[in-house]
N, C-alpha and C positions, 0 to 999 in steps of 0.2 A: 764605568768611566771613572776614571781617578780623581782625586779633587784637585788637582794640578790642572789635569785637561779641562775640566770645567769650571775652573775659577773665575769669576765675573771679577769686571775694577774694584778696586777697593771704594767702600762705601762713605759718606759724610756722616756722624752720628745725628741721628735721626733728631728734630725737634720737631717730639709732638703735641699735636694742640688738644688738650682734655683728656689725655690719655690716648688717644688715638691715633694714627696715620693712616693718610688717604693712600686708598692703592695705586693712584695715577700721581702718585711724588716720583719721581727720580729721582733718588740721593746720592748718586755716585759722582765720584768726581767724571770719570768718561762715559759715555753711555755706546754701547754697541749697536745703535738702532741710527737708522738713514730718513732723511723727510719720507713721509709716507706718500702713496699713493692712489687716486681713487679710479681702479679700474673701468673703462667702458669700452667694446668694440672697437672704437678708431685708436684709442692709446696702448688698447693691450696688440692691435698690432702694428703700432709705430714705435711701440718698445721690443716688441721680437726683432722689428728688423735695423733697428738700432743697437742692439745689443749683440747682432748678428754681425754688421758693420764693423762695433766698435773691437768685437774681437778678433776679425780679420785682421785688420788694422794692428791690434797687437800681438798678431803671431799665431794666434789661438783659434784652433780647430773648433766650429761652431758645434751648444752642446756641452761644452766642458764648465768645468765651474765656473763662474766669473768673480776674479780678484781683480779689487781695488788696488790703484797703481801698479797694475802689473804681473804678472808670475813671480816670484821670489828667486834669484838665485840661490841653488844647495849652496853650494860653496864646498868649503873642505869639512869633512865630518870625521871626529875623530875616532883610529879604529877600525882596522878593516873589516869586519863583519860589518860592526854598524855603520860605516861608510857605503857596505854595499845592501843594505836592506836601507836606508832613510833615499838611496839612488832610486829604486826599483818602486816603491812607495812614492817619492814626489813622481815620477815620471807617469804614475796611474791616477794619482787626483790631480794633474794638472792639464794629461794629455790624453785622458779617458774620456768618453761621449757614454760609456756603459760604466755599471756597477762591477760587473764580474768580476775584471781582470782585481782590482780591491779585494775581491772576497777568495781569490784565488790566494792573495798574499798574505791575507789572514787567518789563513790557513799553514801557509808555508813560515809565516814568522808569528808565534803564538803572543809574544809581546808588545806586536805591533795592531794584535787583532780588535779590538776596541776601535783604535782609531780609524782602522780600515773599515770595521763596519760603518763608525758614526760617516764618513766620508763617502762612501759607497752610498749610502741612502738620504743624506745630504743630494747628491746627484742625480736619485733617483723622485727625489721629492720635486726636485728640479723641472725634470721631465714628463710631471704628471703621475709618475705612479704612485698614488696614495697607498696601496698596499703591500704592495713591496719596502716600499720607504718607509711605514710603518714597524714591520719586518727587523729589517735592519736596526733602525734606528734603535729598537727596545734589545736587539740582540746585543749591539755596539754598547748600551748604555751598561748593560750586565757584566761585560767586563774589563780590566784591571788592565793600564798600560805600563810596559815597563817606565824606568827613566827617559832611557834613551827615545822612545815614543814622546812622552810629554815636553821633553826638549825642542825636539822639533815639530811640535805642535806648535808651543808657543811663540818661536821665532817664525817659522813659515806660513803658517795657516792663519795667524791676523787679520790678513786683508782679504779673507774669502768670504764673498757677501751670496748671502741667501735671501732670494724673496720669498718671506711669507706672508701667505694670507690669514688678516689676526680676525678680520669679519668679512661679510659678504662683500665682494668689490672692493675692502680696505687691504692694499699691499705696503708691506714693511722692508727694507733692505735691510738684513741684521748682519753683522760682523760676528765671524766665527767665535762662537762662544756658549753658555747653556744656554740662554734666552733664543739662538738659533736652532740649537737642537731639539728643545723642549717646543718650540713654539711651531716648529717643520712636524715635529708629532702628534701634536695636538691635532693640527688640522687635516693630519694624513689620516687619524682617528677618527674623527668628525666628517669626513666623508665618507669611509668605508662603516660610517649608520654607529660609532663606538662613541656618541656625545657622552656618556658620564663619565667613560674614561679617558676620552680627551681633558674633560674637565679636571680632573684628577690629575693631568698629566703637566696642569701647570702650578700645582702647588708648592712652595718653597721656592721660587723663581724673587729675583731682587724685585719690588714694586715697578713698575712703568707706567706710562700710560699706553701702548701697544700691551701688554699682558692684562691690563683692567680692561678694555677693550674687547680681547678675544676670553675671559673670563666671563665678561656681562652676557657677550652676546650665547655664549655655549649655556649660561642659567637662563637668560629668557627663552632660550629652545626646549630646556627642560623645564619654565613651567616655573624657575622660582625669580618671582617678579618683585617678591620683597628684599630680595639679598641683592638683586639690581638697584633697588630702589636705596637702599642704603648703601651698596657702595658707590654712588656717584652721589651724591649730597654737596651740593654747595659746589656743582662743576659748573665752569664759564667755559666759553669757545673762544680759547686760545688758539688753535690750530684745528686743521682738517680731522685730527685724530680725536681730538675733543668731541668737534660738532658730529661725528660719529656718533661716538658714545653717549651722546645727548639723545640723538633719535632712538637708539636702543633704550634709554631711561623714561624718552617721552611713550615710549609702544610697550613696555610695563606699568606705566601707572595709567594708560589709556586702558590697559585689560583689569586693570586694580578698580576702575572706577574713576579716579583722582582726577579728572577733568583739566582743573583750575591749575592745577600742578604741570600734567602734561602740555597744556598751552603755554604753562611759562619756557619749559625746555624747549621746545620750538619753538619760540618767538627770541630764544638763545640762540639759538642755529641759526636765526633769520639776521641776526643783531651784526654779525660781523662782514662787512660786507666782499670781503678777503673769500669768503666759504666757496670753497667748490660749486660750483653748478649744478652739480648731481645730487649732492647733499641736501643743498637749499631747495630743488623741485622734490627733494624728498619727502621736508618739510612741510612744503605746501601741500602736499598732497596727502599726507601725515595730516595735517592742520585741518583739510577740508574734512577726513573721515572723522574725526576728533567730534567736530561739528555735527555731525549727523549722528553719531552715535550720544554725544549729550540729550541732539534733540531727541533722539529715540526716548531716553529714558524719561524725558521731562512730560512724551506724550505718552500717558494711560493708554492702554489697549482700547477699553470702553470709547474714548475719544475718537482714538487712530478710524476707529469701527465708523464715528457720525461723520466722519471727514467724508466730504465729496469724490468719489471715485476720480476724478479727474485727478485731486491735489495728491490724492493718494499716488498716484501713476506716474504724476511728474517729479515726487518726489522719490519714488523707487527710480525713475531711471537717475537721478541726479548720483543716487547711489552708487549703481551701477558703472556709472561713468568713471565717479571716483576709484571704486573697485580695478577697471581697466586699467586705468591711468597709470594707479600705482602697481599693478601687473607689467604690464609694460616697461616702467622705471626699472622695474627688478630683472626685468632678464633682459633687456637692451640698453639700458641706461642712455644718457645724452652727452656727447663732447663737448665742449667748450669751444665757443665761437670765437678765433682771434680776431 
């Protein structure tokens, strides 16, 4: 991909504090990133058939990318070849439900092949296929568009919005840009079982707090619960994306030991009362395991042993329960009561 095609806003110069900047600054003057989302059953399918509607409604074969404001008119393109490949090209990412017909034209126009891929698998990410969309995306990113390709990237492809997911249940709208490409591969990566190279595959990315996000959470899967721990230092829940990446910092220093530490970051998540509903039963249930595993360590084995069979019993099931609880939360999650 050229550095045309993938140029993010221009950035604010950074003011950092002790030498340092947090990775969940945003310093650009625009950001490409949409309010986030927190997926559960009843939303994830009151937005398929909202999105379903909403592209009827404009014209748009259900399936196809969906662009904010609209499809883009071509218009006139100057140049009769490139008049007749930037034709054949928008009429497959904006009127295609598949990759192919993309990878067919990336084939037939070699300058145009980068963009066809990154778009072909953009679409394919779309539609669930994590490996394919993988596929692509790394094929598209290796190579080179002409002019005329980056031209009409950057006037037509703007308003193409990609949702990705940056953590479990957390969904992002991003505006066509490398934080969409890179962040569609990450997690295409991260499911077909490739977390270090997902993790990999967001470095060099501007700061956000959607990329600190799906950064923390892909290191606390691998186990580095200090590099979580330091990059969110000193985060308040400001938004849904925040008190996310709280519970991913409180469930690292919950494994680190850090107790005291991890109760305050859930009692951040609890503090706004704006938070998601999914989030805050996260918390709590977060909060309660929190509790048990202090008391664990506080009671000696020797002890645990003189305890009453009974206190013992009702204390495993208390466990137990919390165990379910938070099972539950994770793979059904809770809507939100209007």
């Amino acid at each position: 991909m050229s550095a045309e095609l993938g140029e993010s806003a221009s950035r604010i110069p950074a003011i950092e504090s002790q030498g340092q900047r947090r990775p969940y600054t945003d310093t650009r003057y625009l950001t490409p990133f949409r309010k986030a989302l927190v997926r559960t059953p009843v939303r994830g399918l009151a937005g398929n058939v909202g999105g379903v509607v909403t592209g009827l409604m404009a014209g748009r074969a259900p399936g196809t990318l969906a662009v904010e404001g609209g499809v883009p008119r071509l218009g006139k393109v100057p140049g009769r070849a490139a008049g007749k490949t930037a034709k054949a090209v928008h009429a497959a990412i904006f009127g295609s439900t598949d990759p192919d017909p993309l990878i067919a034209l990336a084939r037939t126009y070699p300058g145009w092949a980068g963009l066809c891929y990154l778009m072909a698998g953009l679409l394919a990410y779309g539609h669930g296929g994590h490996l394919r969309a993988s596929e692509l995306l790394q094929h598209g990113l290796s190579l080179r568009n002409d002019a005329d390709a980056n031209r009409y990237a950057a006037v037509h492809l703007a308003g193409v919005v990609t949702r990705v997911e940056v953590a479990e249940r957390i969904e992002v709208p991003v505006l066509f840009s490398e934080e969409a490409v890179f962040l569609a591969l990450s997690h295409s990566l991260r499911e077909t079982g490739q977390a270090e190279a997902a993790l990999a595959a967001l470095a060099g990315l501007p700061p956000s707090l959607p990329l600190a996000l799906a950064r923390c959470s892909l290191s606390a899967e691998l186990g580095l619960d200090m590099e979580v721990v330091a990059d969110t230092e000193g985060l308040l829940n400001a938004d849904d994306l925040a008190a996310a990446l709280l519970l991913v910092r409180a469930r690292s220093l919950r494994r680190l030991g850090s107790y005291g530490a991890a109760r305050a970051a859930l009692q951040e998540v609890l503090r706004r009362r704006k938070t998601d509903f999914t989030l805050r039963s996260d918390a709590l249930t977060d909060h309660a395991l929190l509790l048990l595993d202090a008391g664990r360590k506080t009671l000696g084995s020797r002890e645990w042993q003189r305890r009453k069979p009974a206190e013992v019993e009702a204390v495993k099931a208390i466990r137990k329960d919390a165990e379910m609880h938070e099972l539950w939360d994770r793979e059904y999650g809770r809507a939100d009561v209007d």
